[in-house]
N, C-alpha and C positions, 0 to 999 in steps of 0.2 A: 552658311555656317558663319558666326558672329567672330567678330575676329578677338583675340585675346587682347583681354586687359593688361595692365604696365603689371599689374602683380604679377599675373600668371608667367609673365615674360620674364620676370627676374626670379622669380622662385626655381621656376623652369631653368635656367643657364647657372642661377648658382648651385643648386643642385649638380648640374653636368659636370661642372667644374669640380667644386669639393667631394663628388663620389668617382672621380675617374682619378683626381691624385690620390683619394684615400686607396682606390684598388691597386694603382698604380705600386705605391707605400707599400701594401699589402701581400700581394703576390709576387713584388719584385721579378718581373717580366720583359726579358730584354727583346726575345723575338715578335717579329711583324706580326704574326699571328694572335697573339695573347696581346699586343698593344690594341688590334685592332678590336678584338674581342671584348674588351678589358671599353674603350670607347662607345662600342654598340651596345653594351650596356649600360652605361651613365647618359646616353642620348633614350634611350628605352623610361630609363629611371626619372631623368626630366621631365620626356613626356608625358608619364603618367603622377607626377606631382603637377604638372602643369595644368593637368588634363582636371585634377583632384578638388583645388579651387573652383568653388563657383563663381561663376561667367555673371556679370552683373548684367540685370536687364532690366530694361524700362519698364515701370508697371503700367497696367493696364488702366483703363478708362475707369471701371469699378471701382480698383486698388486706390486710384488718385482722388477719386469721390468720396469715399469713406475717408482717406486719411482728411480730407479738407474739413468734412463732416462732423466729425466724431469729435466730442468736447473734452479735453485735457483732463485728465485722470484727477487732479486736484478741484476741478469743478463741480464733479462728481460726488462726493464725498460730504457726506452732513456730518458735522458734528454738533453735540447739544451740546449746552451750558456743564450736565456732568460731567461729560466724558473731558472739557477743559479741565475740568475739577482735580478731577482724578489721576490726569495727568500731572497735573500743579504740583500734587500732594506724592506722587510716585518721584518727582526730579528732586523735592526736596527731602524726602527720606533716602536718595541714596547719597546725598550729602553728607549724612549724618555718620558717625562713628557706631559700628556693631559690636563696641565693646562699650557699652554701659554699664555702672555702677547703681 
């Protein structure tokens, strides 16, 4: 089992925390019973936010060859001489005022 990330660690305790004084607040619960009750569920409730985050993991051999591989999205991409055009002519019309006389 991979051991948990600093996030899962903190999300997981602050959680524990702010939903054991919110039940706390809530139920107004003086007896041992409902304290401890009232605890085994905000340790329940951590664990399953904790649990909720994804686990970061190392990629695979594949994963790390294609990302090295694969050419930058703006590489990719032709643009003609119009399509500069067009562009030019669309930035400076919305310059312009849409109330003409």
């Amino acid at each position: 089992m991979p051991r948990p990330t600093a996030a899962q660690l903190s999300y997981g305790s602050a959680t524990v925390v702010l939903s054991t004084l919110a039940m706390l607040l809530l139920f107004r619960t003086e007896s041992t019973v409902g304290v401890s009750a009232v605890g085994t569920a905000a340790l329940v409730l951590g664990l399953l936010v904790a649990l909720a985050l994804p686990a970061r993991t190392k990629p695979t051999r594949q994963q790390a060859a294609r990302r090295a591989t694969a050419p930058p999205t703006a590489a990719r991409t032709h643009r003609t001489i119009e399509d500069i055009e067009i562009a030019a002519a669309q930035r400076a019309s919305v310059k312009e005022h849409s109330l003409h006389r």
